[in-house]
C-alpha positions as CSV (number, residue, x, y, z in Angstrom):
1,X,-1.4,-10.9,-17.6
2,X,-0.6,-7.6,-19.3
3,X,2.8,-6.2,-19.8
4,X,1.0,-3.0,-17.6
5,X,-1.1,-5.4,-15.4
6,X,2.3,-6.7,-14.5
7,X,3.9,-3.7,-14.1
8,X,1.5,-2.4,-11.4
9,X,1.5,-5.7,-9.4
10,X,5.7,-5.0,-8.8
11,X,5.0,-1.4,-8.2
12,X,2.3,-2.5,-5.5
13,X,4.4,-4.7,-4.6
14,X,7.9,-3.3,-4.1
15,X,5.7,-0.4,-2.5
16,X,4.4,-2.8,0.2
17,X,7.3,-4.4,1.0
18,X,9.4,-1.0,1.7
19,X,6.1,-0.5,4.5
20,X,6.7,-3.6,5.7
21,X,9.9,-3.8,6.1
22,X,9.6,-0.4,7.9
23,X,7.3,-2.1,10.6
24,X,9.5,-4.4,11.1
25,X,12.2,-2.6,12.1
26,X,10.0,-0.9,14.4
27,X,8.6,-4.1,15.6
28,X,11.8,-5.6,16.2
29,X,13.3,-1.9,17.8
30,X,10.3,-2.3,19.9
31,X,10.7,-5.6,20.8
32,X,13.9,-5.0,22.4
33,X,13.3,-5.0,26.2
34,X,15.0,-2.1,28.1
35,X,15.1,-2.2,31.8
36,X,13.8,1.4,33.5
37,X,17.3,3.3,34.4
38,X,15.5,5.5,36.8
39,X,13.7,1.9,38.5
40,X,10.0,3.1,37.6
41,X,8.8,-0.1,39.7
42,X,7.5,-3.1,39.1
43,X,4.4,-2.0,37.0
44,X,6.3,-0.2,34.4
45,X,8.7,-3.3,33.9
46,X,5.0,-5.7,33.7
47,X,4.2,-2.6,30.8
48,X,7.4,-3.1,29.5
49,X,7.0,-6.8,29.2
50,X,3.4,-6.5,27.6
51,X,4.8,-4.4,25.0
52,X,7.2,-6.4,24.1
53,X,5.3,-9.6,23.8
54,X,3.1,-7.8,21.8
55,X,5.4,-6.5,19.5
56,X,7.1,-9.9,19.0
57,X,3.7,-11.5,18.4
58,X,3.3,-8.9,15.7
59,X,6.4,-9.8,14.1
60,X,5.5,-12.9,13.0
61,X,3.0,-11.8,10.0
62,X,4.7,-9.1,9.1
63,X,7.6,-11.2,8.5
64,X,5.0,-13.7,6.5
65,X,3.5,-10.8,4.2
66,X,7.9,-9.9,3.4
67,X,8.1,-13.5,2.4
68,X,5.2,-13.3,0.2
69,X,5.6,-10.0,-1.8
70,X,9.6,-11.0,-2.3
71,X,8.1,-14.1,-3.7
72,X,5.7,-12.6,-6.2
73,X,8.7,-10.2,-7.0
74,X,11.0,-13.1,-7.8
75,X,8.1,-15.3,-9.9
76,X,6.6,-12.7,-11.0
77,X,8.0,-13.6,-14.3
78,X,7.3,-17.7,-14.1
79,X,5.2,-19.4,-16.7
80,X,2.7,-21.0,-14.0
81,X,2.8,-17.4,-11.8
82,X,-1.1,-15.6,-11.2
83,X,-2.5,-19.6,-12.4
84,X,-4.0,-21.6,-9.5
85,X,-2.2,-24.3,-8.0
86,X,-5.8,-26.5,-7.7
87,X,-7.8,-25.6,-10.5
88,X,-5.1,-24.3,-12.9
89,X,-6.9,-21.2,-13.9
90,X,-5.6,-18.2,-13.9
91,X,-5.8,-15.9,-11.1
92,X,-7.8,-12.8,-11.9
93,X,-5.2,-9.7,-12.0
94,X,-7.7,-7.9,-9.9
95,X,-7.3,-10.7,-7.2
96,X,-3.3,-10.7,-7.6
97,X,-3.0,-6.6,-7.3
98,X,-5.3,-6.8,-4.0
99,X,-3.5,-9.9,-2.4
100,X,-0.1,-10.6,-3.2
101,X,1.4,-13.7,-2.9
102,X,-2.0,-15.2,-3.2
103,X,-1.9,-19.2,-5.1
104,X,-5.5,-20.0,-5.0
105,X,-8.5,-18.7,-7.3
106,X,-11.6,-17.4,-5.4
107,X,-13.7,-20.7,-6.5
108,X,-11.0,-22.7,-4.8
109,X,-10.5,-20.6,-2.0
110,X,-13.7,-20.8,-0.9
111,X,-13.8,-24.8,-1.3
């Protein structure tokens, strides 16, 4: 990998993770589950409820794609990082720009 090729997979990277971190803070704002002060009825708490679930549900990959982009960020600069973990090949650039975080060639991805 390039000095430049490197370069650009932190700045995609550091980009994505400032979005997702965002979403997760909205997520997890959203999440919170706030009882109607002016008792809407029962429907608008069941609303409430869905939201909420669905929110939380969300959560969970969001918080897997911060896990992976701090992780390229922090072995970005390892001997063995962008070489996959099967084949030992590297990891076209192209393939690490577009999916951070990812371990596996396309050849062994697909086996």
């Amino acid at each position: 990998m390039t000095k430049g090729e490197r370069d650009r997979l932190v700045e995609i990277s550091s980009t994505e993770i400032d979005a997702v971190k965002r979403r997760i803070a909205v997520l997890e704002e959203s999440a919170k589950l706030l009882f109607p002060e002016d008792n809407a009825g029962r429907s608008s708490l069941r609303e409430m409820i869905k939201t909420k679930s669905a929110n939380e549900r969300d959560l969970r990959p969001a918080r897997l794609r911060l896990n992976k982009l701090e992780r390229v960020l922090k072995n970005i600069d390892d001997a063995d990082f962008g070489i996959c973990y099967i084949c030992e090949q590297p990891i076209p650039v192209v393939r690490l720009i577009e999916m951070p975080g990812i371990s596996r060639c396309t050849k062994c991805e697909d086996k």
